[in-house]
C-alpha positions as CSV (number, residue, x, y, z in Angstrom):
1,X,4.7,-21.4,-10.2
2,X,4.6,-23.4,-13.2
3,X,1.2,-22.9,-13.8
4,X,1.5,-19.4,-15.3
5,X,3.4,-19.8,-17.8
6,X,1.8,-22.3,-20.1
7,X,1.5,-21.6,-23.9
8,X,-1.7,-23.4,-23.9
9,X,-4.8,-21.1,-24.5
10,X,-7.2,-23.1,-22.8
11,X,-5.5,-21.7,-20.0
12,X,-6.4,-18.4,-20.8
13,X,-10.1,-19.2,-21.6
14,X,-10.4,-20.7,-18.0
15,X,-8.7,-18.2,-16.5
16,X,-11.2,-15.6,-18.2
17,X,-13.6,-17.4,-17.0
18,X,-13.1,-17.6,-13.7
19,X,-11.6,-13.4,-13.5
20,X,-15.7,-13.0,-14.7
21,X,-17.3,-14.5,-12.0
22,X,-14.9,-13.5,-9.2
23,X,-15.4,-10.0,-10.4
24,X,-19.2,-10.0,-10.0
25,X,-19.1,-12.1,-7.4
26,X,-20.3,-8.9,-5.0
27,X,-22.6,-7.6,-7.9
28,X,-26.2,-6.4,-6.9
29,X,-27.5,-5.3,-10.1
30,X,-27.0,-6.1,-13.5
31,X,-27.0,-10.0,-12.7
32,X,-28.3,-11.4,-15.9
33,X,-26.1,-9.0,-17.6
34,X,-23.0,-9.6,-16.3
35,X,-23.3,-12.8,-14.4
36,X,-22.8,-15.7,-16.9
37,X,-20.8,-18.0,-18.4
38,X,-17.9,-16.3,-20.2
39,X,-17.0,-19.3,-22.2
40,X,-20.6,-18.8,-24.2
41,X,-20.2,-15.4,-25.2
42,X,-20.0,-14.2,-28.3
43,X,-17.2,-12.0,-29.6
44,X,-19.7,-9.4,-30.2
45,X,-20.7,-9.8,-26.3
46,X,-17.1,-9.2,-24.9
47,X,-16.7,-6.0,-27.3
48,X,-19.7,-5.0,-26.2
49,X,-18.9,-2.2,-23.6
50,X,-16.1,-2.9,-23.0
51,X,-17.1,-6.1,-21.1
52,X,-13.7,-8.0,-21.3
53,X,-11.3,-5.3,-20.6
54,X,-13.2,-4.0,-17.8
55,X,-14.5,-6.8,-16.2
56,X,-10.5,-7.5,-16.1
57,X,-9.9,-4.3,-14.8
58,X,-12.2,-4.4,-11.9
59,X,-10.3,-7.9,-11.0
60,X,-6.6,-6.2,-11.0
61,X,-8.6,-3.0,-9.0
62,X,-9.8,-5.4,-5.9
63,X,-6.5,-7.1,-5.8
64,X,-4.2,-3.8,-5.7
65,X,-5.0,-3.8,-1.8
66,X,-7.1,-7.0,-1.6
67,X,-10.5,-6.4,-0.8
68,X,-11.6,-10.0,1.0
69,X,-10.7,-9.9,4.4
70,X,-8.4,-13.2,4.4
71,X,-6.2,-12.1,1.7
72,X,-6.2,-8.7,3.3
73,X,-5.8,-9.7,7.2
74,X,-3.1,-12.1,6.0
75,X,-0.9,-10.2,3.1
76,X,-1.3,-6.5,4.6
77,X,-3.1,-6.1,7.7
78,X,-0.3,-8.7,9.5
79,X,2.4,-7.3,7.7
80,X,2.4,-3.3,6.7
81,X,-0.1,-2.6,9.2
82,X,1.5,-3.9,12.0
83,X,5.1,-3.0,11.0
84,X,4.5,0.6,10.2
85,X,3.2,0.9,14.0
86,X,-0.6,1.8,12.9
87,X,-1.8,-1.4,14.5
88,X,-1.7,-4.3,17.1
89,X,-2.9,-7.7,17.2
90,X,-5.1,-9.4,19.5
91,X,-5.2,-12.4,19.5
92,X,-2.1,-15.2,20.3
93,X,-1.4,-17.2,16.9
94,X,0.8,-20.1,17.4
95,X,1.3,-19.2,21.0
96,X,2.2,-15.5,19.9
97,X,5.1,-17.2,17.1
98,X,4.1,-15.3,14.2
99,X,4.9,-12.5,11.9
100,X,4.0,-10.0,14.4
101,X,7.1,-11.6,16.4
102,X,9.3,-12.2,13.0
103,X,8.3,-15.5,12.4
104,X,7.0,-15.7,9.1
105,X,4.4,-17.9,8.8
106,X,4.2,-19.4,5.4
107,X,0.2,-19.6,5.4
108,X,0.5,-16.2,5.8
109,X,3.5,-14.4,4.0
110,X,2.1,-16.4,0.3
111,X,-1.0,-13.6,0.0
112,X,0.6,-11.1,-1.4
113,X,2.8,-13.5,-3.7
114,X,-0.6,-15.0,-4.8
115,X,-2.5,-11.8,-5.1
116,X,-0.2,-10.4,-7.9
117,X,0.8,-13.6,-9.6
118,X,-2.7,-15.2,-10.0
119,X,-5.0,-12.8,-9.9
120,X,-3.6,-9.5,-11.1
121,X,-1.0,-10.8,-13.5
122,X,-3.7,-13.2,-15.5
123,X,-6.0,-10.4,-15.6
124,X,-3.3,-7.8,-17.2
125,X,-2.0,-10.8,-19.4
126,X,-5.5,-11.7,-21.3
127,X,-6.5,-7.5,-21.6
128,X,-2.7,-7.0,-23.3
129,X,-3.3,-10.4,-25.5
130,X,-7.3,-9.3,-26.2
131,X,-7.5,-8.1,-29.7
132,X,-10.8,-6.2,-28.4
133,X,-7.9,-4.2,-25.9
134,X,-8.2,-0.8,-26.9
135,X,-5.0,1.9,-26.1
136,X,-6.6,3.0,-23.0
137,X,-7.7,0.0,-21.5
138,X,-4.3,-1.1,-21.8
139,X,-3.1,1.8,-20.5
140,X,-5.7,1.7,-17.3
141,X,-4.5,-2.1,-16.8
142,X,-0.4,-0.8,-17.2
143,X,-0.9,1.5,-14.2
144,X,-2.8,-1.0,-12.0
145,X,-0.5,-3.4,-12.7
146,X,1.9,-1.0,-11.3
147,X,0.2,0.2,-8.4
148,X,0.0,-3.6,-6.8
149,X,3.4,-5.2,-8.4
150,X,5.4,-2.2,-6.6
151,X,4.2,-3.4,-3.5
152,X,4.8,-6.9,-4.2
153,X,8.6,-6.0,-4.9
154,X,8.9,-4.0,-2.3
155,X,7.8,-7.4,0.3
156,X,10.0,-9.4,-1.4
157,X,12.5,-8.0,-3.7
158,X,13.5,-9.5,-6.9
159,X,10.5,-11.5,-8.9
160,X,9.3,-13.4,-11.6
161,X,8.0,-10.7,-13.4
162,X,8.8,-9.3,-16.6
163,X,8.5,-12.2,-18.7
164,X,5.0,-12.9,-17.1
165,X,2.8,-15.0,-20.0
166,X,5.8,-14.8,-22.6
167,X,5.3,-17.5,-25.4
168,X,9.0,-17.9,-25.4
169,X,9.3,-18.5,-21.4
170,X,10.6,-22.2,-20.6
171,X,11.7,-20.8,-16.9
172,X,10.6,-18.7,-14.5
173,X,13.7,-17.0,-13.2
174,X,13.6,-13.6,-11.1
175,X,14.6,-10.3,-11.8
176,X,16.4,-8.0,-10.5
177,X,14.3,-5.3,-8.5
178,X,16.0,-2.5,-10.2
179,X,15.0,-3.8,-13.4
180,X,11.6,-3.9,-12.3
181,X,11.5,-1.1,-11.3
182,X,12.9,0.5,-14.4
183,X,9.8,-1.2,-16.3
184,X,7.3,0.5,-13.9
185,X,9.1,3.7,-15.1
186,X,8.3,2.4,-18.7
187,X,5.1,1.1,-18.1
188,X,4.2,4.8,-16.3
189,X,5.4,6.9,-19.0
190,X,3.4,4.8,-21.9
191,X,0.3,4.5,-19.9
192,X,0.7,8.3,-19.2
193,X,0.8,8.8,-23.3
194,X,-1.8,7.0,-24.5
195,X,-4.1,8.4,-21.5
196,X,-3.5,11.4,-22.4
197,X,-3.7,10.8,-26.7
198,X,-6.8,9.5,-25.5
199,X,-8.3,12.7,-24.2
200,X,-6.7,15.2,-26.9
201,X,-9.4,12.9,-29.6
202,X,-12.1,13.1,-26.6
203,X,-11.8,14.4,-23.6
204,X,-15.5,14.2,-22.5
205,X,-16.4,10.0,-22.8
206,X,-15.8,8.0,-19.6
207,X,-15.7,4.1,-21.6
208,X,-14.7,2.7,-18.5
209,X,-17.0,3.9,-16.4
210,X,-19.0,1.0,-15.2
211,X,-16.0,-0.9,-14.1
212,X,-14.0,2.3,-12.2
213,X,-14.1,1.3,-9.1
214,X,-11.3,4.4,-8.0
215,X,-11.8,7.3,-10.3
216,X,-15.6,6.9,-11.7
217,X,-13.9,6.8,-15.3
218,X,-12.0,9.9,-15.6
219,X,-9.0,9.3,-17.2
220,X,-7.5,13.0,-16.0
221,X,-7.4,11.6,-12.6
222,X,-6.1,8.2,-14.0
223,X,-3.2,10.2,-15.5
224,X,-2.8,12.0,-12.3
225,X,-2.6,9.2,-10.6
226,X,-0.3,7.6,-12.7
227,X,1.9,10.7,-12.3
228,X,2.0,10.7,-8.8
229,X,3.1,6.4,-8.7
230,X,5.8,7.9,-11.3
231,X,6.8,10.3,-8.1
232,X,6.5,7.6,-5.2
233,X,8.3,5.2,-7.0
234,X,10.9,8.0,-8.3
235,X,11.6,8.9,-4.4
236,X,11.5,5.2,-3.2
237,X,14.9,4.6,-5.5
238,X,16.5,7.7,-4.0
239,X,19.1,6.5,-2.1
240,X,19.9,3.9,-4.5
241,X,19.8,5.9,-8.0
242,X,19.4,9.3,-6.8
243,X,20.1,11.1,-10.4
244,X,17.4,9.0,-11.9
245,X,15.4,9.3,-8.8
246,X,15.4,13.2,-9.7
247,X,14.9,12.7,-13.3
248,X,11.6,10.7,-13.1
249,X,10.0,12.7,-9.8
250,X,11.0,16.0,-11.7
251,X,9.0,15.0,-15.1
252,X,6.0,13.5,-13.3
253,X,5.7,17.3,-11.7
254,X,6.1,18.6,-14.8
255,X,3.6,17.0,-16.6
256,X,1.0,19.1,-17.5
257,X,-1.0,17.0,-15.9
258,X,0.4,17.1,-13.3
259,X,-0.2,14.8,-9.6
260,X,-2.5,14.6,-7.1
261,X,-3.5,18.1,-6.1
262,X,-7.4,18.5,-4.7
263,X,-8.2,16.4,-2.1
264,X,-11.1,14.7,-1.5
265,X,-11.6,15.1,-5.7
266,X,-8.5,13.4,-6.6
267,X,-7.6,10.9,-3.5
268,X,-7.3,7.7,-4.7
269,X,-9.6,5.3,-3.2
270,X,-11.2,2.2,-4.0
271,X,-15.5,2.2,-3.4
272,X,-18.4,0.7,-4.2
273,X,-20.2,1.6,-7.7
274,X,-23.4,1.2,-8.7
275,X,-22.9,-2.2,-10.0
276,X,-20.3,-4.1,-8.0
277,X,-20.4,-4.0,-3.4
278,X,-17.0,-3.2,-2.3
279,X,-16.9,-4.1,1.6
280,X,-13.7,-2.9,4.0
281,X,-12.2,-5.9,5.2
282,X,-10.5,-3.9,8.0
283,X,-14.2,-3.6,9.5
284,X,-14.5,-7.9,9.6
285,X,-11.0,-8.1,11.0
286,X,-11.4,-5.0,13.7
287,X,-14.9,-5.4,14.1
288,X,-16.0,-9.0,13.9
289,X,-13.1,-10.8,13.9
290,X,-11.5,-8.4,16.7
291,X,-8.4,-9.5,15.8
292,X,-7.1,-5.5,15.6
293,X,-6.5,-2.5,17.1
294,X,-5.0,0.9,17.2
295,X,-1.3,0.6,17.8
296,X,0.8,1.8,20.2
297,X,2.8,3.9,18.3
298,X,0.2,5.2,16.6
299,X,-1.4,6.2,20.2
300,X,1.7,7.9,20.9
301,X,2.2,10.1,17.6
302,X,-1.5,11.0,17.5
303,X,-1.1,12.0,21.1
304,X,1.4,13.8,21.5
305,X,0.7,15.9,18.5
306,X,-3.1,16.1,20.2
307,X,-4.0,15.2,16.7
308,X,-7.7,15.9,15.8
309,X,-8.1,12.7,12.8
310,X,-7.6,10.4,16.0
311,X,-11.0,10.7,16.6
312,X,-11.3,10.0,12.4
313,X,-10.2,6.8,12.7
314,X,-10.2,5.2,16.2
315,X,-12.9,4.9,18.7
316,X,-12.4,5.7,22.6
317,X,-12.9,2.9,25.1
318,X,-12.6,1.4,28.8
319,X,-9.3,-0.2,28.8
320,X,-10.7,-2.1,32.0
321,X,-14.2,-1.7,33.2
322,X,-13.3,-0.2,36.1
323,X,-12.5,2.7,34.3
324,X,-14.3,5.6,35.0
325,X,-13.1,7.5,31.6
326,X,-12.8,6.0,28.3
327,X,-10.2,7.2,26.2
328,X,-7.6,6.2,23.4
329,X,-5.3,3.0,23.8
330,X,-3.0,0.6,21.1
331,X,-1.1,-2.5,21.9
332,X,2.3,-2.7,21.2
333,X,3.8,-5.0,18.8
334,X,5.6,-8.2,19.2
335,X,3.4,-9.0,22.4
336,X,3.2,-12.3,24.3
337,X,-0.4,-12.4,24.4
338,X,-1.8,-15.1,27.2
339,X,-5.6,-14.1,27.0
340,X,-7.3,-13.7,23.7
341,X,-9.7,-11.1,25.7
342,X,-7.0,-9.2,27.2
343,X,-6.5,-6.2,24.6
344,X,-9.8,-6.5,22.9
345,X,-11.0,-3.9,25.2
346,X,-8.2,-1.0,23.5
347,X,-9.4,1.1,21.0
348,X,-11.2,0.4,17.3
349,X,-10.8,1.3,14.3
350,X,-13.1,3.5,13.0
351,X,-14.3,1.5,9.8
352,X,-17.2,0.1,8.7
353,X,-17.8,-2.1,5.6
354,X,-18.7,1.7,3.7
355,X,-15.4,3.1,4.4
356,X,-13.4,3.5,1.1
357,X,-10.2,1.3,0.9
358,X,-7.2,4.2,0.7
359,X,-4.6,3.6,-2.1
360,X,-3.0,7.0,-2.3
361,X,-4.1,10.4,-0.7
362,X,-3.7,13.7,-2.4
363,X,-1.5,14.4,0.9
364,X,1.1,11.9,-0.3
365,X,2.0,14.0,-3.5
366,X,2.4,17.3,-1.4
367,X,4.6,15.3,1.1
368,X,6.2,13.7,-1.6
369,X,7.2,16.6,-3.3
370,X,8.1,18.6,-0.2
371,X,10.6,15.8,-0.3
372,X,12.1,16.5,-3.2
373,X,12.2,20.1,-2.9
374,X,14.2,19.7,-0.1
375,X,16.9,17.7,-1.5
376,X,16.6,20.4,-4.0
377,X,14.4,19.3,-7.3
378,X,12.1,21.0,-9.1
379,X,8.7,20.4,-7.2
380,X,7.0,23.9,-8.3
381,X,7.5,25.2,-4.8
382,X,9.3,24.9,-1.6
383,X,9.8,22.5,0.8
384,X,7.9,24.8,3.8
385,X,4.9,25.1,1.3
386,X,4.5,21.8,0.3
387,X,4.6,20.3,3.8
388,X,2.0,22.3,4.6
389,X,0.0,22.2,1.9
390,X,0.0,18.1,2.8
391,X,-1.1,18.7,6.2
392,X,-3.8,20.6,5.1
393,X,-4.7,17.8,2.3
394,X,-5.0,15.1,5.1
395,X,-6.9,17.3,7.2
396,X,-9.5,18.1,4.5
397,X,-9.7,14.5,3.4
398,X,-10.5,13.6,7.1
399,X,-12.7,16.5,7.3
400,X,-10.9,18.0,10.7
401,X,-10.9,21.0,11.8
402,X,-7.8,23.4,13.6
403,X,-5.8,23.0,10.9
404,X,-3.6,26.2,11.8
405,X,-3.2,25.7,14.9
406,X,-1.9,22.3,14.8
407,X,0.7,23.8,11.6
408,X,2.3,26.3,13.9
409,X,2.4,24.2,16.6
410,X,6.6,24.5,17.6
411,X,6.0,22.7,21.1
412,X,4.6,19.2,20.9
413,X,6.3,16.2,20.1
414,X,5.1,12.3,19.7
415,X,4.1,11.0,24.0
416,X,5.5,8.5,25.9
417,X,3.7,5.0,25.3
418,X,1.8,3.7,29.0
419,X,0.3,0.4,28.7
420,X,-2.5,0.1,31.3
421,X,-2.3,-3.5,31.6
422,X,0.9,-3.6,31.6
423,X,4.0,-1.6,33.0
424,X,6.6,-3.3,31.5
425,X,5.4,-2.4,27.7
426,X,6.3,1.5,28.5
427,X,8.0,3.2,26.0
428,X,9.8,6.5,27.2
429,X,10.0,9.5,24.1
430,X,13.0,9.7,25.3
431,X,13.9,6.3,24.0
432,X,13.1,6.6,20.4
433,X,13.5,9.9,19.6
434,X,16.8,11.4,18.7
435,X,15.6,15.0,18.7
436,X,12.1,16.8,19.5
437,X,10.4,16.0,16.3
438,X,8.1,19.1,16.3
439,X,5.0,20.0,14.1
440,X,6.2,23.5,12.5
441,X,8.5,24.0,9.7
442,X,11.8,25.3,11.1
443,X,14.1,26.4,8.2
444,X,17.0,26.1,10.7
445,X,16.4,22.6,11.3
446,X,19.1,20.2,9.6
447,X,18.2,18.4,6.5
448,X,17.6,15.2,8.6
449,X,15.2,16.8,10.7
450,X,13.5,18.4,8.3
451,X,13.3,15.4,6.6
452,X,12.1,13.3,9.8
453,X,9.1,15.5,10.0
454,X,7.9,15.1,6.7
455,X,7.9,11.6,6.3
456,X,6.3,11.5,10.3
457,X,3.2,13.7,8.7
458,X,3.1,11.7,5.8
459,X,3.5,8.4,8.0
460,X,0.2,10.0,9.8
461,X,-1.5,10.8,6.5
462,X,-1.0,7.5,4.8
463,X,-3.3,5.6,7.5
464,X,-4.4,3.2,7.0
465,X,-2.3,1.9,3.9
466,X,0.4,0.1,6.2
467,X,2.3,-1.1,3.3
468,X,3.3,1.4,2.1
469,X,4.3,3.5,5.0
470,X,6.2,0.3,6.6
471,X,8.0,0.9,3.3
472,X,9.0,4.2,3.8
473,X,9.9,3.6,7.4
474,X,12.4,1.3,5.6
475,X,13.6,3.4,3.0
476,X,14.3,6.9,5.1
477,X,14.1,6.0,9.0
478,X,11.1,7.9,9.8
479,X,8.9,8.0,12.0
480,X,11.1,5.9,14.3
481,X,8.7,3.3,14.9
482,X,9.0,1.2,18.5
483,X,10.5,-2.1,18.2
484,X,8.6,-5.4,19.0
485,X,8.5,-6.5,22.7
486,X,9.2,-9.8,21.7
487,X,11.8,-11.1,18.8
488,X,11.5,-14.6,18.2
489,X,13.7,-14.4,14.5
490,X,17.2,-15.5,14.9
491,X,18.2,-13.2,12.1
492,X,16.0,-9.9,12.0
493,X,17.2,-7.2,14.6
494,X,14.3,-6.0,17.0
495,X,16.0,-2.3,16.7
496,X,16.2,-2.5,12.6
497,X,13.1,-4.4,12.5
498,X,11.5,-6.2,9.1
499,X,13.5,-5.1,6.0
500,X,11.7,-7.8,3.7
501,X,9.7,-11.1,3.5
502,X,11.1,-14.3,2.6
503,X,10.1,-15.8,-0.3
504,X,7.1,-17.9,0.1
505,X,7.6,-21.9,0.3
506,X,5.5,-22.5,-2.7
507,X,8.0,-21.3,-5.0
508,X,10.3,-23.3,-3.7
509,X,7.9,-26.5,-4.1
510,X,7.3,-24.8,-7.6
511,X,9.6,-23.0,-8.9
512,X,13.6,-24.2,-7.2
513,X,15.1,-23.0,-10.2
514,X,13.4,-19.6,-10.4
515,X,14.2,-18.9,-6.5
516,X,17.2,-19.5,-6.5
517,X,17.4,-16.6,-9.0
518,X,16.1,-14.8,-6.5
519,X,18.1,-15.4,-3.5
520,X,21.2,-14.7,-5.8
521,X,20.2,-11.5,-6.9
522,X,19.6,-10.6,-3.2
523,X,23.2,-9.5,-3.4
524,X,24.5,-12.3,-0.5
525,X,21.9,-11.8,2.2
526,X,19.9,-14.1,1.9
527,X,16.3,-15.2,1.8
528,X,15.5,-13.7,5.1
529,X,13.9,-11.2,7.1
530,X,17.1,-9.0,7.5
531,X,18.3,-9.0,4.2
532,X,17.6,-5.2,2.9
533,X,16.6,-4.5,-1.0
534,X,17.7,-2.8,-4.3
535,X,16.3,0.3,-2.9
536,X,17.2,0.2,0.7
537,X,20.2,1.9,1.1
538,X,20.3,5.0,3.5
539,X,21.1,2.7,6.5
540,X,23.2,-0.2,4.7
């Protein structure tokens, strides 16, 4: 990765260039406006609203959770989606040897490498260089840069990060991921500042607002936002710093901003504005493609609970057409798949190119800080409360009804998984579940269980962000996802499953020196699937 650290500014004015016309790529209006060559604009042109910084910003925005379908499909969809049990393949990739059977395909496993390293890092490096940056857009560009580089650490571990576009770089080694994530910390408490210095001169102008593609140009829900990053990240590092783990989730409450708190007003999702067509690349890769479908697990969760957002998000179907009833079917993961058409006939997703891309729902914070009122923080209110009150959030955002009922409910647990083409992909409850893991808040239950069913209702609530609830499965446990039918990795277990990606081949090619930075600060396991991270540390 040589490339990105060149002193030369030509390399800037190129890369400009070319973050200009991917950004309004998708645009239907404005075209004469906005569509042009970059490298004949005026100074007076890019100052002009705010047409360098936010033209920028909407290029980090589509790359936090990539909206075209290939770098989706390949960096998150075949990844996090699959791992965290919300979905299951189709179709038979290199005879079924692929990432969805723990062998890492390099084609693949590169997206989300290449998603922060050459398209959101350039973008954030030429806004923090721009002498037309003002505070805020810098601020707006910190958190993004957050909210996709988390998840890139959290594939891989340790990366070439915080010297990104240094003058004084002549090597791209790797950094620690605790280090990294310290500068998220940083990067989260100064955007935080100037956000909200911003809004103490003028709280009622919205400068960004034709390039918001999440929050319409409100910079109170930026700073909200930001706030609640501050608390995932804060409860991510639990196990591995827990005092500073309590410090950081503790101020983000505090703020008096606060997090996430109404949803539907405040969930964080990426959409189409009036100027630039965002389409959901889950609805090309379920819907055209059919490469996707529920998962099994998810069938099993959702059914057992008799969850009402099932019909939210996944269509009924025939699983043969025999059948005289239609109902709700996933494939388990890690199949051996000898006829492309075999599963196609389980159930959709329900997505169309109009359905928002979700980042973060309001849910997450409640869930998130029923969390840390359980391990006994400050989270202005309890653990029971909080729980709830994120139930309720996911139910609103979903627009579902029987909210109450399904809270009290003290009986059902997650189903037994049938396969109806197959008997031998049965998975008993029995089998992956230590204890019932029941709806209703039991203040008897141990800590663990408590636990259990709070990350399992934020699990549910995070659909269809795969990353980052594969992460969280990771980090606590929970929801104890079923393993893969088929293992094919001679180093990842099938009952531990994924705990990271390898580094991609490229930087290897690219970078030898820099990676093997990396692989050292893996603390001796290795560049391989097993090897757990920084953070990872309940189960080490």
């Amino acid at each position: 990765m040589q490339y990105y650290y060149k002193r030369s500014r030509s390399i800037y004015i190129y890369a400009y260039a070319a973050m200009l016309m991917w950004c309004f790529a998708a645009c239907t209006k404005n075209y004469e406006k906005y569509n042009r060559n970059p490298l004949l604009a005026t100074d007076e042109d890019v100052a002009k609203d705010n047409l360098l910084t936010g033209s920028l910003l909407l290029s980090m925005q589509k790359s936090v959770i990539p909206v075209s379908d290939f770098s989706y499909q390949r960096g998150q969809n075949l990844l996090g989606d699959v791992y965290a049990g919300y979905m299951g393949v189709t179709k038979d990739w290199d005879a079924s040897r692929n990432t969805t059977t723990y062998v890492f395909k390099q084609d693949w496993i590169v997206e989300p490498f290449n998603d922060a390293f050459l398209k959101v890092l350039p973008a954030w490096n030429l806004i923090r260089k721009s002498a037309k940056t003002t505070p805020d857009g810098r601020a707006l560009a910190n958190i993004i840069k957050v909210a996709c580089l988390h998840r890139t650490t959290d594939i891989y571990g340790p990366l070439p990060y915080l010297s990104f576009g240094s003058n004084t770089i002549t090597a791209n080694a790797y950094d620690a991921q605790e280090s990294i994530y310290q500068s998220f910390f940083n990067d989260l408490d100064s955007s935080i500042a100037a956000l909200t210095a911003y809004r103490a001169q003028d709280s009622s102008s919205s400068p960004m607002l034709a390039y918001d593609l999440v929050y319409g140009g409100s910079y109170l829900k930026w700073i909200k936002f930001a706030n609640t990053l501050k608390l995932r990240l804060a409860m991510r590092i639990v196990y591995a710093d827990p005092v500073k783990a309590k410090k950081y989730a503790e101020a983000a409450v505090a703020n008096p901003y606060g997090v996430l708190t109404t949803p539907v007003e405040d969930d964080a999702l990426l959409k189409s504005i009036s100027s630039v067509d965002i389409a959901n690349p889950l609805d090309i890769i379920c819907n055209t493609y059919n490469d996707i479908r529920m998962g099994a697990f998810m069938e099993a969760v959702l059914k057992g609970y008799k969850d009402p957002r099932m019909a939210a998000w996944f269509m009924q179907s025939k699983a043969r057409p025999t059948d005289a009833e239609a109902g709700y079917y996933g494939i388990r993961n890690g199949l051996l798949i000898d006829d492309a058409n075999k599963y196609k006939s389980f159930s959709k997703l329900r997505v169309t190119s109009r359905t928002p891309m979700l980042w973060m729902p309001v849910a997450e914070a409640y869930f998130l800080r029923a969390e840390g009122a359980l391990r006994g923080w400050n989270m202005n209110g309890t653990a029971k409360e909080l729980y709830e009150a994120g139930i309720k959030a996911s139910f609103q955002q979903n627009q579902v009804g029987g909210v109450g009922d399904y809270i009290a409910d003290n009986k059902s647990i997650p189903a037994e998984y049938s396969d109806p083409l197959d008997d031998a992909n049965t998975v008993s409850n029995s089998a992956y579940l230590k204890k019932p893991v029941t709806i209703a808040w039991n203040n008897s239950d141990d800590f663990e269980l408590k636990l259990e069913k709070i990350i399992t209702q934020k699990w549910i609530a995070l659909y269809p962000n795969g990353q980052e609830a594969w992460t969280e499965f990771r980090r606590t446990g929970y929801p104890r996802i079923f393993p893969v039918v088929y293992n094919f990795s001679s180093t990842v277990s099938t009952t531990r499953q994924v705990r990271r990606i390898p580094f991609p081949n490229t930087e290897y090619k690219n970078n030898p020196k820099g990676v093997a930075t990396g692989v050292a600060l893996l603390g001796g396991g290795g560049d391989i699937g097993s090897t757990q991270l920084w953070w990872d540390k309940k189960n080490k």
